[in-house]
N, C-alpha and C positions, 0 to 999 in steps of 0.2 A: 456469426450471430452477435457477441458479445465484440468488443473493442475496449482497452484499457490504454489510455493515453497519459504518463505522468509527465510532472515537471517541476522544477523547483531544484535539483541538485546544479552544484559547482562545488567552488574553490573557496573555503572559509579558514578564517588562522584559529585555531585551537580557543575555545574558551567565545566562539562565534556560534550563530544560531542559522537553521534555515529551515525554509516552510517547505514541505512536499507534496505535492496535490497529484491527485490520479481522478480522471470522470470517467467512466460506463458510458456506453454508447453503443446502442442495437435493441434489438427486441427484445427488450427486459419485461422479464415478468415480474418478477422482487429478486431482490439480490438481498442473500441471509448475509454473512458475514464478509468482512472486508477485511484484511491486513498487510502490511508492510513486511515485507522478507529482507534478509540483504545476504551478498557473500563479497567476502574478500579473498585477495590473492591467497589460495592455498588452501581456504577453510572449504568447509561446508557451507550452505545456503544455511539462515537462521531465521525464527521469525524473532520480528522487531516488535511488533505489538497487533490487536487483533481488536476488532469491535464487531460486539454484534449487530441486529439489526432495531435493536432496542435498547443501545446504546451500552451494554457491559462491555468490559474492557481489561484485557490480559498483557502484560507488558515481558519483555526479556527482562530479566533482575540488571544486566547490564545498564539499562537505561532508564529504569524508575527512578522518577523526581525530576528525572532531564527532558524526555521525551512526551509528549499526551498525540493521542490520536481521537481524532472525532469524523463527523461523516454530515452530510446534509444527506438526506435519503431523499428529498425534492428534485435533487440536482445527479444523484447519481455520483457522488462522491468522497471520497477519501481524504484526510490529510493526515499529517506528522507534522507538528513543530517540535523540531529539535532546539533546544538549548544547550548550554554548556558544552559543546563540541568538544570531543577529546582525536588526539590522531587515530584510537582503534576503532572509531565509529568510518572510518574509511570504509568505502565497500561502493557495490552496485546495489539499489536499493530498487526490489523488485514489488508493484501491486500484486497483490492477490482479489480476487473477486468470487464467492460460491452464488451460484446467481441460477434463479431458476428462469428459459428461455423458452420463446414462442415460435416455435420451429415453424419454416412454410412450406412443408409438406401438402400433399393433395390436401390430406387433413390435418390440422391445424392442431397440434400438442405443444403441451408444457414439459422439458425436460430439465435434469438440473448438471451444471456443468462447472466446472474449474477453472476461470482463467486467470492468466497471468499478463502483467505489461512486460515490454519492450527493456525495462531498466533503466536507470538513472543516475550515473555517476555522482557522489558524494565522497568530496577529498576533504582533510583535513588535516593543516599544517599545523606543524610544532613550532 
């Protein structure tokens, strides 16, 4: 139903910046909140920052001042500009999308559902 497409990660030298975009694509009915997850080698999955659909916004303490996320709700999507890159911001950086969808069932419902992108590698050299 839903499709999360990101992009924007590579290979930046510490103290470097990168954009990260994710669009929505399917039978979206509104999609409430959007955020950026990431995990590195070993850790747990974390989220990165979080917006809702009326734009408030919750960040990991790791990365406030550094990070902002915003969203175009026209467009069906997500970003993260990252600033100040440090090496422990290394990770796969996963979309999140809670997104209410138009199922096509004989009959025609709105359900609401969790999805996740694909992931996005984001390195960060010393």
């Amino acid at each position: 139903q839903v499709h999360l497409v990101e992009s924007g990660g590579g290979l930046v030298q510490a103290g470097g910046s990168l954009r990260l975009s994710c669009a929505a694509s399917g039978s979206i009915f509104r999609i409430n909140a959007m955020g950026w997850y990431r995990q590195a080698p070993g850790k747990q999955r974390e989220l990165v920052a979080a917006i809702t659909s009326g734009g408030s916004t919750n960040y990991a303490d790791s990365v406030k001042g550094r990070f902002t996320i915003s969203r175009d709700n026209a467009k069906n999507t997500v970003y993260l500009q990252m600033n100040s890159l440090k090496p422990e911001d290394t990770a796969v950086y996963y979309c999140n999308a809670d997104a209410l969808v138009i199922t096509k069932a004989a009959m025609p419902e709105i359900k609401e559902f969790d999805y996740w992108g694909q992931g996005t590698q984001v390195t960060v050299s010393s």
